[in-house]
KEBASE-201103 format. One record per atom (N, C-alpha, C): residue in one letter; x, y, z. Coordinates in pm, whole numbers, plus 50000, padded with zeros to 5 digits. Example, Ala and Ser with C-alpha at 12.3 -4.5 7.8 and 13.67 -1.06 7.14 Angstrom:
# residues 2
A513194943150780;A512304955050780;A513204967050780;S512854977550708;S513674989450714;S512905000350787;
//
This chain:
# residues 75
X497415058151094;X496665063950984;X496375053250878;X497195041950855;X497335029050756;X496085018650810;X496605025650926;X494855010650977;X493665020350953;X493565029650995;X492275038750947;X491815035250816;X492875040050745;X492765042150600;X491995024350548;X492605015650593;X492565003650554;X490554995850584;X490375003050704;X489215002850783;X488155005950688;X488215018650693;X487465029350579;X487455014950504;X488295017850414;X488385006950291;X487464997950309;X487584987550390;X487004975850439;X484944979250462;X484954991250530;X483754994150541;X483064994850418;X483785005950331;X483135012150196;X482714998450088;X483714991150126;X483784980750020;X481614969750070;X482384967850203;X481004960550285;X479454969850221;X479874984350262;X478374989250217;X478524994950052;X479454989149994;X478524990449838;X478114975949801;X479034963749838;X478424953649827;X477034950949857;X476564956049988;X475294957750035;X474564965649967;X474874973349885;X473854980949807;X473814976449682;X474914971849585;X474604966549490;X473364950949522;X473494943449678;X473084936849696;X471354938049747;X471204950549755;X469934957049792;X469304961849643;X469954970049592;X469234978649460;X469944973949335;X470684964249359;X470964959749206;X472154966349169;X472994959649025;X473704964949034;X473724974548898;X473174986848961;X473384995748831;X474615002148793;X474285010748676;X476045012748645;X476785020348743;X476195025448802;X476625043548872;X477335028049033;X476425021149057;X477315010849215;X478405008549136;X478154995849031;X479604989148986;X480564997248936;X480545010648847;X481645018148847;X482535020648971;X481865022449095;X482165031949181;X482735017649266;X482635004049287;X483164993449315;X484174994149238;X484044994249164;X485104987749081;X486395003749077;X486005012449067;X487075023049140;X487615019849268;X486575016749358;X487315011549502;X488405003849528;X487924991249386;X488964983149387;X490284983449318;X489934992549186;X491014995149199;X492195006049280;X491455016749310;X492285026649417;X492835014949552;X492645007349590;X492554995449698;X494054992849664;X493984990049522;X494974977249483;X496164986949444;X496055000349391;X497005013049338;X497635014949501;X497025014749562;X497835023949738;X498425010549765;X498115000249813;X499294982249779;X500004982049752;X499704987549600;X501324983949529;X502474998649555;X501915008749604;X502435021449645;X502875019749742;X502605011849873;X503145011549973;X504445003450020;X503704990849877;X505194981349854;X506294987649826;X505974993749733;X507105000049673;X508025011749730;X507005011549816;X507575025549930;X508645020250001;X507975006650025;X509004995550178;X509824992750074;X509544988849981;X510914980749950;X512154995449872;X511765005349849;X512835013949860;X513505016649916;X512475018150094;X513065022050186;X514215012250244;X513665000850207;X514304987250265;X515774987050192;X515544993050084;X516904988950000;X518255001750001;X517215013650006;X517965020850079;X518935020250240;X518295014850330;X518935012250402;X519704998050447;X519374986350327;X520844983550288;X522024986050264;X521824996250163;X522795003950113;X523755012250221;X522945018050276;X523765026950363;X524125018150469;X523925008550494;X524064998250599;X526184989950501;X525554983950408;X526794981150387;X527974995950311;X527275005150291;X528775017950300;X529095020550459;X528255020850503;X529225022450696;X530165008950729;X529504995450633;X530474985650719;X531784985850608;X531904989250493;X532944992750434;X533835003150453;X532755016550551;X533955024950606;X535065023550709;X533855015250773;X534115005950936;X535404999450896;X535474992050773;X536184982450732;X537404984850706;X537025002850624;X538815006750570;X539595010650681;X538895017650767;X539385025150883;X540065017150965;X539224999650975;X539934994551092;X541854989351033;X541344988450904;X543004987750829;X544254993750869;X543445007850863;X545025016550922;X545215018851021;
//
């Protein structure tokens, strides 16, 4: 669905360039670019932030099992 999504992106971006590059760039293209780009750059930093939660989350739970691992092998 991330490559779709990313595709789309890639397309939309190609045909407004092409239209600002055809009809100029009136306000109603460059607003609507410049939304693209930023919604582009908002889902990026959303997805980072997604991985690196997830990532840190399962650190976490990664070193409480080897500390359980750890007490247990004690006794």
């Amino acid at each position: 669905m991330n490559l779709l999504k990313q595709l789309l992106t890639v397309v939309a971006f190609g045909y407004m360039c092409y239209h600002i590059y055809t009809f100029g760039p009136g306000m109603f293209n460059v607003t609507v670019l410049v939304i693209l780009i930023l919604s582009t750059m908002a889902n990026y930093f959303r997805e980072k932030r997604e991985s690196d939660l997830k990532a840190n989350e399962n650190a976490r739970k990664a070193r409480a099992e080897a500390r359980h691992a750890k007490k247990h092998k004690k006794q």
